[in-house]
C-alpha positions, 0 to 999 in steps of 0.5 A, a space after each residue: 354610058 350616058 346619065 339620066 335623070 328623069 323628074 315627075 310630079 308623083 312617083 311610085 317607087 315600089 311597095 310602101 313609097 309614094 314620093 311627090 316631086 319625085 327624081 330618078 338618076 340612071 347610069 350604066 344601065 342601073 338606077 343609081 338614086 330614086 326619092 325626092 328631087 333634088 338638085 343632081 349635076 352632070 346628067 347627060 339628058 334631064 327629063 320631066 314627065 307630067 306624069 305618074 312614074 313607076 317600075 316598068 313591068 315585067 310579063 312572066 308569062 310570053 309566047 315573043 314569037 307571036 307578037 312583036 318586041 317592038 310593041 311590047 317595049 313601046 307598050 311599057 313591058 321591058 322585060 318577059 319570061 318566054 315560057 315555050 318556043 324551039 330552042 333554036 329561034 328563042 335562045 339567040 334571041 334571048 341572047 341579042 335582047 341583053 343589048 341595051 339597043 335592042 328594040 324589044 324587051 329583055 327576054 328570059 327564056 324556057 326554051 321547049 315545053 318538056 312533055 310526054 310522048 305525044 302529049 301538049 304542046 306537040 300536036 297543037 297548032 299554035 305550036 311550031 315543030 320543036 315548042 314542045 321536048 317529049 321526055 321518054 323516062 327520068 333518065 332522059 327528062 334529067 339530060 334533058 334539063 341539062 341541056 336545057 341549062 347549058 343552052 340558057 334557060 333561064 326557067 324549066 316548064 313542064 306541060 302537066 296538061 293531062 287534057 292536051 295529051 300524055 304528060 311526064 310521068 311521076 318519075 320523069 317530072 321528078 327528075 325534071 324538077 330535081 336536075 333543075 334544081 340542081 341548076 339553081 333554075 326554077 320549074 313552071 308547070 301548065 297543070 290542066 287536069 284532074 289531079 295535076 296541081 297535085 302532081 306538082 306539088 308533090 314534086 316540087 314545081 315551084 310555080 304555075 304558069 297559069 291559075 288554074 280554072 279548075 277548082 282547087 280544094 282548100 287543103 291544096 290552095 294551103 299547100 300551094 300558097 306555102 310553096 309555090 307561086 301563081 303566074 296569073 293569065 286571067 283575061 285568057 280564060 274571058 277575053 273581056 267577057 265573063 265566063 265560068 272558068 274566070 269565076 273559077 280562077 278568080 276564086 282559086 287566086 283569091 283563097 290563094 292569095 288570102 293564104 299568102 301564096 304569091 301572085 306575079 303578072 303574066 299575059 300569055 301573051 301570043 294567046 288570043 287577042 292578048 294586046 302587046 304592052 301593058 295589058 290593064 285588063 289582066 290588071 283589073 282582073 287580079 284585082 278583082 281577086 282580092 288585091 289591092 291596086 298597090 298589091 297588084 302594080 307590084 305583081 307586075 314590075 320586074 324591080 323597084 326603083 332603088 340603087 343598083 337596081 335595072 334602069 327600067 321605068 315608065 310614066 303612065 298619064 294618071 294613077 293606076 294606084 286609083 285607077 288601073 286602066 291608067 295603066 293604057 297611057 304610057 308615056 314614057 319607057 326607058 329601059 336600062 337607061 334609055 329612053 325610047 318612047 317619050 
């Protein structure tokens, strides 16, 4: 493995650590110093970037098979979470995206979306044949998961969109979510619907792949912000424009957020006229939540930059912690010390 130092006039290193003349050593694939710069013999490629240098970003929330990886990794996201694609074609994936030479991002896979009989994704077009698992009771929901982990899956999602077709039922969704558990894998649920954040609250998902466009009530936004996270996937409810469901996402993440629930950054990429890469829009939309432009650049990094933490850094031209569409130039990506775009 080859050492890399790469130098910036201002860097970000994570929440609370603004460094000017800033330096980062990567070796082996992981950050082995990050602060001020400082004299550091024997790197094998030294870098400076006029630049703004922070985390890579991380997108919670993908469908891989429907973009390119390529783009993604060149667009400053070194690492997603694939959250529904047949087993078959998104776990060997998975699997070849851990090489370092891989011209994509790491990929961190759910495999299927478990469902009901008939019930979302299984008769929607964007879905191929195998995007959605039904599951007939708990019994079968539990193998299921199971199987699901000895495959790789690295999170559980659970389709509780009751206006897509039939979902698991209370029994099922609980023992889909106590066999993951049993596997130390966390379960994300797309709740649409009448009562399905509820629902999942009561059996213990601990995340929502997408903020919900309904509106939740106060004691359901207390509730959520005490035991679940929100993957955020605004700009698939606008697409730019403004609309009711985005009026009514943004307050739920809003009274969410003010409750202390935690929001992390996702696009749904696959979905729409989502660009692959950095995707500033989803950005300027979390903010416009109520975070702050700090608050939401740490929604989207996989780690802050620290010893012992992935090699995973990208420059933009300008500050996104003034101004977010920033964000759209990047000008460097290294990914577990590599570089490949700068």
């Amino acid at each position: 493995m080859t050492t890399l130092s790469v130098r910036a006039p201002l860097a970000w290193l994570g929440p609370g650590r603004l460094v000017q003349d800033a330096q980062v050593v990567c070796d082996g694939g992981v950050v082995t110093y990050a602060g001020d710069a400082t004299r550091i013999d024997h790197a094998d490629r030294d870098v400076f970037v006029d630049g703004f240098l922070m985390p890579a970003v991380a997108d919670r929330h993908v469908h891989i098979g429907l973009s390119d990886p390529a783009a993604v990794l060149l667009g400053g996201v070194t690492a997603v979470r694939d959250l529904a694609w047949p087993p078959e074609r998104i776990f060997p994936l998975a699997d070849a995206s851990e090489m370092p030479s891989f011209e994509g991002p790491l990929i961190l896979a759910a495999g299927p979306m478990l469902t009901g009989p008939g019930g979302y994704p299984t008769q929607d077009s964007w879905a191929p044949p195998g995007t959605g698992r039904e599951v007939k009771d708990a019994e079968d929901a539990a193998a299921t998961v199971e199987e699901l982990a000895r495959l790789g899956s690295a999170v559980i999602k659970v389709s509780l969109n009751a206006d897509g077709g039939p979902t698991p039922s209370d029994a099922a969704l609980a023992a889909i979510c106590d066999a993951a558990h049993a596997a130390d894998l966390p379960v994300t649920a797309h709740a649409q619907g009448a009562g399905q954040v509820e629902r999942a609250l009561g059996a213990g998902v601990d995340e929502l792949a997408h903020t919900p466009w309904t509106p939740l009530s106060p004691d359901v936004i207390h509730t959520a912000a005490s035991r679940i996270r929100i993957v955020s996937t605004l700009d698939i409810l606008s697409f730019g424009r403004d609309t009711p469901e985005i009026r009514t996402a943004l307050d739920n993440l809003r009274r969410f957020h003010d409750a202390g629930g935690t929001v992390v950054y996702g696009t749904d990429l696959g979905n729409g006229s989502i660009p692959p890469g950095i995707h500033s829009r989803e950005a300027r939309l979390i903010a416009e939540a109520g975070l702050t432009k700090e608050e939401v650049l740490a929604t989207m990094i996989r780690a802050p930059l620290e010893p012992d933490a992935p090699a995973d850094l990208i420059a933009v031209a300008g500050d996104p912690l003034e101004d977010l569409p920033a964000l759209e130039h990047v000008r460097l990506v290294v990914r577990a010390g590599r570089v490949v775009l700068g």
